[in-house]
LUMLUM-516225 format. One record per atom (N, C-alpha, C, O, CB): residue in one letter; y, x, z. Coordinates in steps of 0.001 Angstrom, whole numbers, plus 524288, in hexadecimal, padded with zeros to 5 digits. Each point is the difference from the previous one (the first is absolute). Glycine has a CB too. Layout:
<pts>
aYXZ...
</pts>
This chain:
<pts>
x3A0B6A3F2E18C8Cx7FB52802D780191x80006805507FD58x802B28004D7FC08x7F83E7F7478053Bx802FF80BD57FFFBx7FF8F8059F7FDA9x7FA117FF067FDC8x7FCB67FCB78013Ax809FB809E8805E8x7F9407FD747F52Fx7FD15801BE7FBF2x7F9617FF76801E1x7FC707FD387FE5Dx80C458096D7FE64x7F78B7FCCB806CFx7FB127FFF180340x7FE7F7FC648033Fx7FB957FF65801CBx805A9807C97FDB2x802B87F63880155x7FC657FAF0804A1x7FF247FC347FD19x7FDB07FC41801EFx806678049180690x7FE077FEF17F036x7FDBB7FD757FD64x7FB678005E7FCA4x7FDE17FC8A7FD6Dx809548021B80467x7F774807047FEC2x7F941801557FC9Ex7FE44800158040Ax7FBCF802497FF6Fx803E0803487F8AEx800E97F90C80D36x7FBAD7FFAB80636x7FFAF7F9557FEC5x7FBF87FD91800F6x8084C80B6E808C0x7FFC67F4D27F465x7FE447FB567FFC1x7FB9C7FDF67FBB5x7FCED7FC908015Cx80BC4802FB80297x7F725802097F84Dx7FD047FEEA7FB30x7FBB68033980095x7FBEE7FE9E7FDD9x80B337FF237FC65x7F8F38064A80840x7F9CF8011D800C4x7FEAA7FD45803BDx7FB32800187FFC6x804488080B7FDA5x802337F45880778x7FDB47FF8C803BCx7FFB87F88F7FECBx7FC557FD368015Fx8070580D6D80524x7FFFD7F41E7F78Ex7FEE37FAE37FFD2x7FD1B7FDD57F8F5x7FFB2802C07FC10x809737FC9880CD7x7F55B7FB8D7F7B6x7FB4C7FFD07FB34x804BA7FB197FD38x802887FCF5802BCx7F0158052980267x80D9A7FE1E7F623x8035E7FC717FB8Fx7FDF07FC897FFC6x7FB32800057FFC7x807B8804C67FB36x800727F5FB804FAx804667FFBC7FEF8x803027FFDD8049Dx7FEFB7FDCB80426x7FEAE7FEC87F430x8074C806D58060Fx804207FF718015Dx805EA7FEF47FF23x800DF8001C7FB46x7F8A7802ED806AEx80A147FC298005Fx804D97FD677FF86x805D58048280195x801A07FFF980487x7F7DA7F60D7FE48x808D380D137F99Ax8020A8024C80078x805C07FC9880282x8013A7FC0A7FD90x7F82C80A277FBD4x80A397FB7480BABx803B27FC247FF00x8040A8056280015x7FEA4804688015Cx7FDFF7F0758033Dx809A8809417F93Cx80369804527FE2Dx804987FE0680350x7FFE97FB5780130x7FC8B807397F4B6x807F2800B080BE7x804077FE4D8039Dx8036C7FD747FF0Ax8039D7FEFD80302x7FB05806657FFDBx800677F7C77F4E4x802BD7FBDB7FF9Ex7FDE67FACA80005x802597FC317FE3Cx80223809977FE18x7F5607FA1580679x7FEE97FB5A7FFAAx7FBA97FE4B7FB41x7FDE97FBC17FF24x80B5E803B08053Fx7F654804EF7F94Dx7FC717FFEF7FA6Dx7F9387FFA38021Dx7FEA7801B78044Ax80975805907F56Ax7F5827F723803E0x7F86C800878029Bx7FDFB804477FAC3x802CC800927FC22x7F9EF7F26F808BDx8005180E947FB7Ax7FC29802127FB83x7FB177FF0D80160x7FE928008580490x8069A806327F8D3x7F77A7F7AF7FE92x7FAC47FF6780283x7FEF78054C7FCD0x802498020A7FC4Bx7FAA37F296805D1x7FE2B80CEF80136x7FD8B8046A7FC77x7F9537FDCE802D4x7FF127FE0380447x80A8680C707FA91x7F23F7F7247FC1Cx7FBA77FCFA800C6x7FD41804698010Cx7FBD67FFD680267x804F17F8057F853x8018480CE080367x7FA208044F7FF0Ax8051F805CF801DEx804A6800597FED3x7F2297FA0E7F55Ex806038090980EC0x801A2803E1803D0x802F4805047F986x8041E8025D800C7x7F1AB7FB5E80AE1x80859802AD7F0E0x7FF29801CC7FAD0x805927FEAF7FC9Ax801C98032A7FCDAx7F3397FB268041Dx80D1E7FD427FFFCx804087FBE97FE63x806BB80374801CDx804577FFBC7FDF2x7F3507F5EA8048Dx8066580D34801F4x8050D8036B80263x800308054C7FF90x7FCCD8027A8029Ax803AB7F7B380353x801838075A7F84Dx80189806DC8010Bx806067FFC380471x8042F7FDA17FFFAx7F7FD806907F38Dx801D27FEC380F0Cx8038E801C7803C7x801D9805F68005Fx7FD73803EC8011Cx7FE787F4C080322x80906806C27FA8Bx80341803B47FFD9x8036F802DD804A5x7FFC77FE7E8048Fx7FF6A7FCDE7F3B1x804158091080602x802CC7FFD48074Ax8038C7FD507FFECx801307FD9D80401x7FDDC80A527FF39x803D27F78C7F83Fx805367FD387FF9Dx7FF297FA277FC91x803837FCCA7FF4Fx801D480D5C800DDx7F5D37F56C7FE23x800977FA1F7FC4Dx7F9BA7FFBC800B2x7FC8D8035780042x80CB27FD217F70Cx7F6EA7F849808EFx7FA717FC4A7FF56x800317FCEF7FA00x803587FD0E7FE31x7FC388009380D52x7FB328046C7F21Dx7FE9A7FCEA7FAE0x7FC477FE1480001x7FBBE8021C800BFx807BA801F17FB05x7FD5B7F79180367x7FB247FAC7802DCx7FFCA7FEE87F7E2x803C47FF647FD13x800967F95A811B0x7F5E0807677EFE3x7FF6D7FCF77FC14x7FEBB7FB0580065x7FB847FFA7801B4x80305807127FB50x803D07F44880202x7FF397FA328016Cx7FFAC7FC887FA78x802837FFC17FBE8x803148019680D8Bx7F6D37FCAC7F859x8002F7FAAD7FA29x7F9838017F7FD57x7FE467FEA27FBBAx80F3E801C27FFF0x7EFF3802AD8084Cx7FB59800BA7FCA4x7FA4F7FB667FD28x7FDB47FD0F80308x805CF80B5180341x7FB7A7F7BD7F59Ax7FCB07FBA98008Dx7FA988004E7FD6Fx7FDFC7FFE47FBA3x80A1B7FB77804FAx7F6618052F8058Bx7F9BC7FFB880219x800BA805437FEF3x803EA802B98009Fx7F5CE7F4437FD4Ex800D580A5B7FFF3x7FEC6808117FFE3x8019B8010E7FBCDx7FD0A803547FE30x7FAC07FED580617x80CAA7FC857F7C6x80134802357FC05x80175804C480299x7FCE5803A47FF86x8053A7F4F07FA96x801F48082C8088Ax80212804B28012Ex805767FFF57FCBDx801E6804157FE52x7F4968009F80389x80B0B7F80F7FDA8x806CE7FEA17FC21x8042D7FC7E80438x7FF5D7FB55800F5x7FB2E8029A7F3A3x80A198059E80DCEx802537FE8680321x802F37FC067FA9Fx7FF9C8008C7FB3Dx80035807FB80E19x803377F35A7F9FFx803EF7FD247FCCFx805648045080212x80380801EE7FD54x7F7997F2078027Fx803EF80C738053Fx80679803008011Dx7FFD3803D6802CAx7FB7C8003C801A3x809147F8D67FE7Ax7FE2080AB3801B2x7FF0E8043F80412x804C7801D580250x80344803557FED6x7F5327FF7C7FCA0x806927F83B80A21x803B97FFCD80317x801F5805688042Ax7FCD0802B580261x7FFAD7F3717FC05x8092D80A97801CAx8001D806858026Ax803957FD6080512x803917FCCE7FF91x7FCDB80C257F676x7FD7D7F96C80EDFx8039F7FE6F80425x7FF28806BC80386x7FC21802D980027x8023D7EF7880037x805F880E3880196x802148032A803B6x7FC747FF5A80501x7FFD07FBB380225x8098E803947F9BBx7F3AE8051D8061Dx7FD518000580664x802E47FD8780280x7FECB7FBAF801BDx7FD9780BE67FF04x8091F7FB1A8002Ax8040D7FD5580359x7FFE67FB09800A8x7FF777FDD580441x80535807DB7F998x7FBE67F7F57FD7Ex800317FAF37FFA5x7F9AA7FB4B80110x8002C7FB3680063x808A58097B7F8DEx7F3E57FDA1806E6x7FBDF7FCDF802EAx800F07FF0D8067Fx800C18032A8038Bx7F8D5800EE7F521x806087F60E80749x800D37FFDA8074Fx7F9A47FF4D8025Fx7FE1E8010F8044Cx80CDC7F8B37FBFAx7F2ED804317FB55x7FA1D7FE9480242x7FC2C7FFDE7FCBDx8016E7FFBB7FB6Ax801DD7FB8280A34x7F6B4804E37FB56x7FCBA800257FAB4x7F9BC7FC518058Bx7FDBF800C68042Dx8074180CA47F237x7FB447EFF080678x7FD667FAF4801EBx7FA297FD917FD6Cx7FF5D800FF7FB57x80ACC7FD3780645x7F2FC7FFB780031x7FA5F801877FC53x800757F8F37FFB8x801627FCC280347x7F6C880E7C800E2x8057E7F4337F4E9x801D77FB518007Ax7F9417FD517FCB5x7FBAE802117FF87x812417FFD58005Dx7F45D7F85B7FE58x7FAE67FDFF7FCD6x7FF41801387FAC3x803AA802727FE12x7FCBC7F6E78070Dx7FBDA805A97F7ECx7FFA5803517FAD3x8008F7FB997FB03x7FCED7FC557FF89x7FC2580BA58052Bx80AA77F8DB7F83Ex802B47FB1B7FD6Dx7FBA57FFF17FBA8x7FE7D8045B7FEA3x80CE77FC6280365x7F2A67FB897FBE4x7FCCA7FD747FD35x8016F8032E7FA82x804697FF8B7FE25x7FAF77F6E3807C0x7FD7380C2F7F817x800687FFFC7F855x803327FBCC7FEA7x800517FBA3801FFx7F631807437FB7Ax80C0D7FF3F7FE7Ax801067FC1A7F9C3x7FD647FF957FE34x7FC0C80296800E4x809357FE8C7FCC1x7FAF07FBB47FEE6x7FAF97FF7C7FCC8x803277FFDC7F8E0x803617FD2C7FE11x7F5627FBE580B70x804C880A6B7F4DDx802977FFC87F9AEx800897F96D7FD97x7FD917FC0880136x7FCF580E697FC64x808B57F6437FF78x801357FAEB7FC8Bx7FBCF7FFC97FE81x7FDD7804467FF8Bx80A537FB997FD95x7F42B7FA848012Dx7FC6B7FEA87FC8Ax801707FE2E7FAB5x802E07FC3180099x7F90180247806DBx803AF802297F566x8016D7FB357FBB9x8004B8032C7FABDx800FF7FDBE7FBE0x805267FB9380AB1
</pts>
């Protein structure tokens, strides 16, 4: 996909969504905020938990390499260790 038909997608569609890559990889991304889109590179911050605002990882994939971006269900919180 190119650059622009992927910020037409994220403004136009509502999170969560499911990034898929042309090797078969998924990304979820929950929040529109989570991606910067670049011309030549995608940085998806992933692993966030709840509204801290602290990615665990920050996954980078190539425009090129997106075949599809798909609106998906919204995966449940973790919940911190108790004890």
């Amino acid at each position: 996909m190119k650059s622009g038909a992927i910020r037409q997608v994220l403004a136009a569609a509502r999170p969560p969504l499911n990034f898929y890559s042309a090797d078969g990889k998924m990304v979820y991304v929950d929040h529109p905020e989570s991606v910067i889109v670049g011309e030549h590179l995608i940085a998806i911050g992933a692993g966030m938990n709840g509204g801290s605002g602290v990615v665990k990882e920050i996954i980078l994939l190539s425009p090129d390499h997106v075949v599809r971006i798909e609106p998906t269900k919204r995966k449940p919180m973790r919940r911190a260790a108790e004890g």
